[in-house]
N, C-alpha and C positions, 0 to 999 in steps of 0.2 A: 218822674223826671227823666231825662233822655240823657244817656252817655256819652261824653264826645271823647273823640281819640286829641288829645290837649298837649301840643310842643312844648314839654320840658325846659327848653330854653324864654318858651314865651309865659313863665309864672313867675312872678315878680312874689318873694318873700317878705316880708316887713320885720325890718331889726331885731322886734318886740318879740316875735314867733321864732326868727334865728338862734339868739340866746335862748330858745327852751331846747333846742336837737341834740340827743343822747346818741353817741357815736356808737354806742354797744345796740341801742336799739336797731340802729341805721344796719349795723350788720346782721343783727338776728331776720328782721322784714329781708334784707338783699337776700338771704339764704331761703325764706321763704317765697319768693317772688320769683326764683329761678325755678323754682317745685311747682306753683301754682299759680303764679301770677297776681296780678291785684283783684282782692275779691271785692273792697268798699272803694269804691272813685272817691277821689279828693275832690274838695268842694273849691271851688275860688267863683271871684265877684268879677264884675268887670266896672273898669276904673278908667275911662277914658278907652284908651286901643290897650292897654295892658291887661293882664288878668294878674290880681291880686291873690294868692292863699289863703282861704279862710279856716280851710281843715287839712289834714295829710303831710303835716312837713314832712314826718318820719317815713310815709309811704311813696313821695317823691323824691326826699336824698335818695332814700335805696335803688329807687329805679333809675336816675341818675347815676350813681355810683356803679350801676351793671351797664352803662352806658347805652340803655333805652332814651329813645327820641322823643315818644311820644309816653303820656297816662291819662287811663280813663277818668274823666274828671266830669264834675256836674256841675252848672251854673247855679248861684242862686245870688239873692236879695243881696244888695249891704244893710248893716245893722244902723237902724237910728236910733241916738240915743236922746 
């Protein structure tokens, strides 16, 4: 699967996934993300013109929070259930 460089501003969160983000985690990842960067791109879907989250909450607050623009992220499938 190919990497895109994905606008921070353009991943749309879902409530559901909101309510799981651990603020302790959110600063362990920003402290490793200044050291090394992000090694697993976040996963999101696309949902119309937005890009949904599917994976990475924890790996896009922190790069947010160091106030990066962009994360490498991967497109993939939406789930049918």
């Amino acid at each position: 699967m190919d990497t895109h460089a994905l606008p921070i501003s353009d991943v749309y969160v879902p409530a559901k996934r909101r309510r799981m983000l651990d603020a302790a985690k959110v600063e362990e990842l920003a402290e490793s993300l200044m050291e090394e960067g992000v090694k697993v791109p976040i996963q999101v879907r696309k949902d119309g013109d937005r890009l949904v989250l599917v994976e990475g909450l924890h790996r896009l607050e922190a790069a947010r929070a160091l106030g990066e623009e962009t994360i490498p992220g991967i497109f993939v499938g939406a789930r049918r259930y």
